[in-house]
TORMI-817095 format. One record per residue (C-alpha): residue number from 1; chain; x negated, y negated, z. Coordinates in steps of 0.02 Angstrom, whole numbers, plus 32768, in hexadecimal, padded with zeros to 4 digits. Layout:
BEGIN
[NUM,A,[X,Y,Z]]
...
This chain:
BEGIN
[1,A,[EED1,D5AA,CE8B]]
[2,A,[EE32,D54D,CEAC]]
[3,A,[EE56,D47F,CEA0]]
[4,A,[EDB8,D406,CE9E]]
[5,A,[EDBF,D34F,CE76]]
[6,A,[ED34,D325,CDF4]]
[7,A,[ED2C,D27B,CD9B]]
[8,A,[ED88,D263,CD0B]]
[9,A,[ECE9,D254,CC7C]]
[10,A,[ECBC,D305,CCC2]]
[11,A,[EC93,D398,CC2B]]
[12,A,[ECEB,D43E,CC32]]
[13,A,[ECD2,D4C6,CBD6]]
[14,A,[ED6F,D53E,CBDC]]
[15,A,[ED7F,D5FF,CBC1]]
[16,A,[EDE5,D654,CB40]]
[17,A,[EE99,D620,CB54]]
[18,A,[EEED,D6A5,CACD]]
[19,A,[EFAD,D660,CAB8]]
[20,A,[EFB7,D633,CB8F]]
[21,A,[EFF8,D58E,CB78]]
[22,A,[F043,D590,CC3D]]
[23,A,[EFA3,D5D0,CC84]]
[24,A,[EF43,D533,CC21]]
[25,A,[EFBA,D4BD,CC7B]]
[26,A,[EF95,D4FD,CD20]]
[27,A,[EED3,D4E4,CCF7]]
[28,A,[EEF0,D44F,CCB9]]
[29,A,[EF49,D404,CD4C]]
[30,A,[EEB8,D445,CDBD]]
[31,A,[EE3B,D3C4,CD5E]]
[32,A,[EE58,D317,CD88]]
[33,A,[EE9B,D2A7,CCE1]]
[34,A,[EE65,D2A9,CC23]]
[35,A,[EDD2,D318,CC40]]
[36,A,[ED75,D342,CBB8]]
[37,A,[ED76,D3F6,CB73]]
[38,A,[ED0D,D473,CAFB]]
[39,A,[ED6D,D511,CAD3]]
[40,A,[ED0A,D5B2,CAC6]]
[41,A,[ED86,D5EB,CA41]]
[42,A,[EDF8,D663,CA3A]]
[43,A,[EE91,D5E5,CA4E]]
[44,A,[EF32,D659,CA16]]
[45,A,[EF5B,D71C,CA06]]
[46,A,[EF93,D794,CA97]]
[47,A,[EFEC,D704,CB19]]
[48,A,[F093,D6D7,CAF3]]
[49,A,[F089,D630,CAAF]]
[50,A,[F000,D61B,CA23]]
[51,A,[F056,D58E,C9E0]]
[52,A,[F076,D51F,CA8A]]
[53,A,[EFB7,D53D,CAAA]]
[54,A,[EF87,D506,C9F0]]
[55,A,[EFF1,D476,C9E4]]
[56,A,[EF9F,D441,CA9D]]
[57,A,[EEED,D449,CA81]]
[58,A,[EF01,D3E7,C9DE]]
[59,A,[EF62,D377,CA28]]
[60,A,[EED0,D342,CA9E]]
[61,A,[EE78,D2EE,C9FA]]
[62,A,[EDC3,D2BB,CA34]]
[63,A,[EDDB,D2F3,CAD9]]
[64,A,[EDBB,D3A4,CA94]]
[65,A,[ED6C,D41C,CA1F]]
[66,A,[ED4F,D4CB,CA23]]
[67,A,[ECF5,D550,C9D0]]
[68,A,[ED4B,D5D0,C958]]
[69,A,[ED5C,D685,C9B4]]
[70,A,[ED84,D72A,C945]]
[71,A,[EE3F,D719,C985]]
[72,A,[EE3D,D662,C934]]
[73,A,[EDE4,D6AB,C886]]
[74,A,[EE67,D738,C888]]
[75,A,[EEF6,D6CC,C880]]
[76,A,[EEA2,D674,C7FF]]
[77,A,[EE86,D70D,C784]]
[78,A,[EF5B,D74C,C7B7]]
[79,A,[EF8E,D696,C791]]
[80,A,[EF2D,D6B9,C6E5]]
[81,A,[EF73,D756,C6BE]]
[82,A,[EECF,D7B4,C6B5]]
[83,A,[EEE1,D806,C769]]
[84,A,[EF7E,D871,C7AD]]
[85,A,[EFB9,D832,C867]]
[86,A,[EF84,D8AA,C905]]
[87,A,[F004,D905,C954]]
[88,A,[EFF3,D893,C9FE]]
[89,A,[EFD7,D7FD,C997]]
[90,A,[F045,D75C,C9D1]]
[91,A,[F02B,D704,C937]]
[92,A,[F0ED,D6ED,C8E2]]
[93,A,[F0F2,D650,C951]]
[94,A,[F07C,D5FE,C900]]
[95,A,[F0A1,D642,C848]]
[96,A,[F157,D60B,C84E]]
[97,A,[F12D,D561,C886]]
[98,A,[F171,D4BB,C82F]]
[99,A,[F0B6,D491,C851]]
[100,A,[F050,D525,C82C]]
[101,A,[EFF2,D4E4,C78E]]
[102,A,[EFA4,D43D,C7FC]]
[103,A,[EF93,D4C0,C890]]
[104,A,[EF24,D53A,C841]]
[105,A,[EED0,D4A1,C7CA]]
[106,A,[EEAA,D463,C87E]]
[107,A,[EE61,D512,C8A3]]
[108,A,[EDEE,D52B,C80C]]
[109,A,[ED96,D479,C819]]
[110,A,[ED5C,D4AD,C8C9]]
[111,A,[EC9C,D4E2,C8EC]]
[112,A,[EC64,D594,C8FB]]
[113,A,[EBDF,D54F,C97C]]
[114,A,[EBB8,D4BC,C9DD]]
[115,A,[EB1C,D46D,CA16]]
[116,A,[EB22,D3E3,CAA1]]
[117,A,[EADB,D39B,CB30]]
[118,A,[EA5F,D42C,CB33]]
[119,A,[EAF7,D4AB,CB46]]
[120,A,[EB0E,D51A,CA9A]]
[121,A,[EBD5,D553,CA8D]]
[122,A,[EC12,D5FB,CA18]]
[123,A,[ECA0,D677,CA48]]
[124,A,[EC4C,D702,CA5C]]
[125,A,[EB7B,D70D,CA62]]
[126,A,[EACE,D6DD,C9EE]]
[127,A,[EA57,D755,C99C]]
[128,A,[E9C2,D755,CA0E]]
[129,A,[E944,D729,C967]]
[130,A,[E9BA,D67F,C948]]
[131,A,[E988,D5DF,C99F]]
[132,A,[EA11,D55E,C9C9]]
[133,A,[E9DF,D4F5,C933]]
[134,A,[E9FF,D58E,C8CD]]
[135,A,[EAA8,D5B4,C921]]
[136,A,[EAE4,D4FD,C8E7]]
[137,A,[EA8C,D51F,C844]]
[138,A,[EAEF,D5BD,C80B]]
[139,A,[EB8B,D59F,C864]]
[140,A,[EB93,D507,C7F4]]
[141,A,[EB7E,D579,C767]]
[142,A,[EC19,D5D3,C780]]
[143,A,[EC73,D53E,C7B6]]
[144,A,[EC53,D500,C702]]
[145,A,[ECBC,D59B,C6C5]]
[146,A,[ED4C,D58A,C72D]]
[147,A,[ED55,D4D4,C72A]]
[148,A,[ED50,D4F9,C656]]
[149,A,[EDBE,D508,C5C4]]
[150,A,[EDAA,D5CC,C5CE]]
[151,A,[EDBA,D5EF,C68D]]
[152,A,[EE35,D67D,C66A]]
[153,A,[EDCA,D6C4,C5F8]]
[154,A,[ED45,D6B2,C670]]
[155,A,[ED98,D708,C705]]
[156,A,[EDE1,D796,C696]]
[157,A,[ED00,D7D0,C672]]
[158,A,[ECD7,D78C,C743]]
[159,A,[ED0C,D823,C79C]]
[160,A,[ECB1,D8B4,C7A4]]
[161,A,[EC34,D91C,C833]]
[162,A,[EBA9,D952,C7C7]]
[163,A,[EB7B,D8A2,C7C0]]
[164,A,[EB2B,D8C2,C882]]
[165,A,[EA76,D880,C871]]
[166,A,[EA14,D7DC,C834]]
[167,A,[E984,D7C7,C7C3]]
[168,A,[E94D,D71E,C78E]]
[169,A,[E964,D75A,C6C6]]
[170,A,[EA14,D767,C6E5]]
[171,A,[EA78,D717,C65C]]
[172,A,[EB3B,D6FE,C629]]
[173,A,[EBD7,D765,C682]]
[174,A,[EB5B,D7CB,C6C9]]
[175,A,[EB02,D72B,C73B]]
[176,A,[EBAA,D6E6,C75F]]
[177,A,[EBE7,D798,C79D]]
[178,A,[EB69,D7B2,C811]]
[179,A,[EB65,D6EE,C84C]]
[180,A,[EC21,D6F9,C87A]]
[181,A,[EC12,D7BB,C8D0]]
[182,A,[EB8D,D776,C941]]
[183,A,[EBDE,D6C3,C976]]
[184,A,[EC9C,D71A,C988]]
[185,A,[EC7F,D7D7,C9B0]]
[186,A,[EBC3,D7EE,CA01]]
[187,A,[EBC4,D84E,CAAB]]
[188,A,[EB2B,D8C9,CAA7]]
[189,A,[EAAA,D8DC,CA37]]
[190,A,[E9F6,D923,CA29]]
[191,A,[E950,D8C0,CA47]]
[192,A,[E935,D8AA,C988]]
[193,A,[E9F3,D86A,C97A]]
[194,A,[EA5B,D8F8,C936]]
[195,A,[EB07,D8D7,C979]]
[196,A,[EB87,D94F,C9C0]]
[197,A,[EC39,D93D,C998]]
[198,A,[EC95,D9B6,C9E7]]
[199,A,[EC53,D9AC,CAAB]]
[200,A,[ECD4,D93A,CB0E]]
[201,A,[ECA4,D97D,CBC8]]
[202,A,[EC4C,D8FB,CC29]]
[203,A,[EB8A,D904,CC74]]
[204,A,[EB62,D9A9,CCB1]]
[205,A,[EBAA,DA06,CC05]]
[206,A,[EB3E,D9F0,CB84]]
[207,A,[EB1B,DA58,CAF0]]
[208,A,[EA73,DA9D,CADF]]
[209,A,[E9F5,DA35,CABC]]
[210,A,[EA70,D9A6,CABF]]
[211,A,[EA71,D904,CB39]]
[212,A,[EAD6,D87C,CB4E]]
[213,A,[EAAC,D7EF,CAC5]]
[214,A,[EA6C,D770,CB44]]
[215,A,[EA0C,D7F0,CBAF]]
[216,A,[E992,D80D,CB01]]
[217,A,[E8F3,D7E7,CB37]]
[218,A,[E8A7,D744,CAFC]]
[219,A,[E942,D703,CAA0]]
[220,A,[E91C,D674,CA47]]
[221,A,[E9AC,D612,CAAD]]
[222,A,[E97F,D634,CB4C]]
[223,A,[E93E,D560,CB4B]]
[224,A,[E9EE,D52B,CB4B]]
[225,A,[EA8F,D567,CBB6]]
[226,A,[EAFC,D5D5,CB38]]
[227,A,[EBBD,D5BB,CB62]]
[228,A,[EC23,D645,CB24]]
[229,A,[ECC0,D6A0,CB3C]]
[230,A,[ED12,D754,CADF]]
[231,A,[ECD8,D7DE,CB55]]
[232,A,[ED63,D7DE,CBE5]]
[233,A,[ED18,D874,CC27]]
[234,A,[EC62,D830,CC4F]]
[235,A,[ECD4,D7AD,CCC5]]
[236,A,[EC87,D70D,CD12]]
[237,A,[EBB9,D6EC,CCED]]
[238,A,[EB71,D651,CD07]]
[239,A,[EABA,D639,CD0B]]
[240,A,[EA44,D5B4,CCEC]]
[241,A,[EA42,D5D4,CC1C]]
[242,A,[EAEB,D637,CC13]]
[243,A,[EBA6,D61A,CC4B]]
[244,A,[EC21,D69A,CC0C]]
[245,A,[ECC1,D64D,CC1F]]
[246,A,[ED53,D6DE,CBEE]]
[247,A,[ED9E,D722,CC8A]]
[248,A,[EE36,D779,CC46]]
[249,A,[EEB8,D6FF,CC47]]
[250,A,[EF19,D756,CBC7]]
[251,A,[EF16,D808,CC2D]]
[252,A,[EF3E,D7C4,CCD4]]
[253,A,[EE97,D777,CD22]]
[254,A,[EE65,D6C9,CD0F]]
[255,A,[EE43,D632,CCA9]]
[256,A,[ED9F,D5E1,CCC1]]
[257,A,[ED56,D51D,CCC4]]
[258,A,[ECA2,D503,CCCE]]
[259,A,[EC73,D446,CCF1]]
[260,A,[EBD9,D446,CC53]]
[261,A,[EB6C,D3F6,CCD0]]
[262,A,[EAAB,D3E2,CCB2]]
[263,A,[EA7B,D41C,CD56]]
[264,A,[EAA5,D4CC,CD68]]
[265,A,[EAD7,D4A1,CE1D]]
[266,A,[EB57,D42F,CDF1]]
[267,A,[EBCE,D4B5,CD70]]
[268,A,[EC53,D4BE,CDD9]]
[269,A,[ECDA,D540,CDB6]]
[270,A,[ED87,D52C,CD9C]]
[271,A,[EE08,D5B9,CD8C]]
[272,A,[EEC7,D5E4,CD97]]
[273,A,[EF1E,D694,CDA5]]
[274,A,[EF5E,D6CD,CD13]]
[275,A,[F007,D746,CD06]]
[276,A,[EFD1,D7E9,CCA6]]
[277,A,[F01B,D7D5,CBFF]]
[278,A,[EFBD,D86C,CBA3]]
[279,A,[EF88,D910,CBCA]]
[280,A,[EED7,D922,CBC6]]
[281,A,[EEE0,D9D9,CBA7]]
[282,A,[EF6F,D9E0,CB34]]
């Protein structure tokens, strides 16, 4: 466990937590009081206890906000009765709770993507021909739909893979289904933007003519620092205009802190051990 004393009004942007309550204590407890925290996304599913962890990170109010993550949109669309659960899903928790409908109206009225202090936040990754202004832009599009009258309806059209490349004439359920595969499921994808879905490996196993999303060349976000999580096996990357943030607290590795500091030099990392409680491999 790594403990550093940073002042209080510090930012900290914190990897995906999936249901590990205990090992967001622990991180907690190695940042020094009421810090102030942006959530990659990815909140619930997998850990044990999905409903501890939701119930804690809306209890920090203002102190908080995170991004939505496809775990977060999944429980969504079971909740609504247009998705079955996953066989490893640790959702019941939530479902059964005396709470659930102000839990997951919590969920739904948080951003798909977040643009601040020069530092753009989504769960997963951006489409190399979208600028940071356009991430806002359509991520506020879908947040309309889920935020709406007809969200179920909405997330019973969302899903789908063939929606795995953007054009700017893109209209309707076909927009909002490639806007939400790109900020919650985007690892690889080709230098025109045609995503891959089905590659989890980390750097080294691409498909052909594949790379990963913020290795495109000439990405149209490369002017701001992208903070993301989703891909556990890519592992710790921090660089000037990137921090990846998912470390594989849910399947034994760690959870991550990164101190959203302007100067690249000063984005400290903060991590705790996590116990193993999936199988990656299963």
């Amino acid at each position: 466990m790594h403990k550093i004393k940073i002042a209080s009004t510090s930012l900290f942007a914190v990897g995906d937590l999936q249901g590990c309550a205990d090992s967001f204590s622990d991180l907690i407890r190695n940042l020094t009081a009421n810090p102030t925290l942006r959530f990659v996304g990815d909140l619930i599913n997998r850990g044990p206890a999905s409903l501890q962890t939701l119930r804690a990170i809306r209890a920090l109010g203002k102190r908080a906000e995170t991004v939505l993550g496809n775990h977060d949109i999944h429980l969504l669309a079971v909740a609504a009765g247009v998705r079955k659960k996953g066989r490893h899903d640790t959702l019941d928790d939530i479902l059964s709770a005396p709470d659930c409908e102000d839990l997951l109206t919590w969920l739904r009225h948080r951003p798909l993507a977040l643009l601040e202090n020069n530092f753009l936040l989504v769960h997963a990754g951006v489409l190399p021909q979208w600028t940071a202004n356009q991430v806002i832009h359509l991520a506020r599009e879908v947040e309309e739909q889920l935020q709406g009258p007809n969200w179920q309806g909405f997330l019973a059209d969302v899903f789908g893979n063939a929606a795995d490349r953007w054009h700017d004439g893109l209209r309707g359920i076909e927009r909002h289904r490639v806007v939400v595969n790109a900020l919650t499921r985007l690892r690889y994808c080709t230098a025109d933007g045609v995503m891959d879905f089905k590659t989890k490996d980390g750097l080294g196993n691409a498909p052909a003519g594949f790379m990963p999303w913020f290795d495109v060349p000439g990405r149209r976000t490369e002017d701001v620092t992208v903070v993301c999580g989703h891909w556990s096996t890519l592992g710790l990357v921090v660089r000037p205009n990137l921090m990846a943030l998912d470390t594989g607290c849910v399947w034994g590795g760690k959870l991550t802190a990164a101190r959203l500091a302007p100067d690249p030099a000063d984005r400290t990392i903060v991590q705790v051990a996590c116990p193993q409680y999936c199988d990656p491999l299963a």
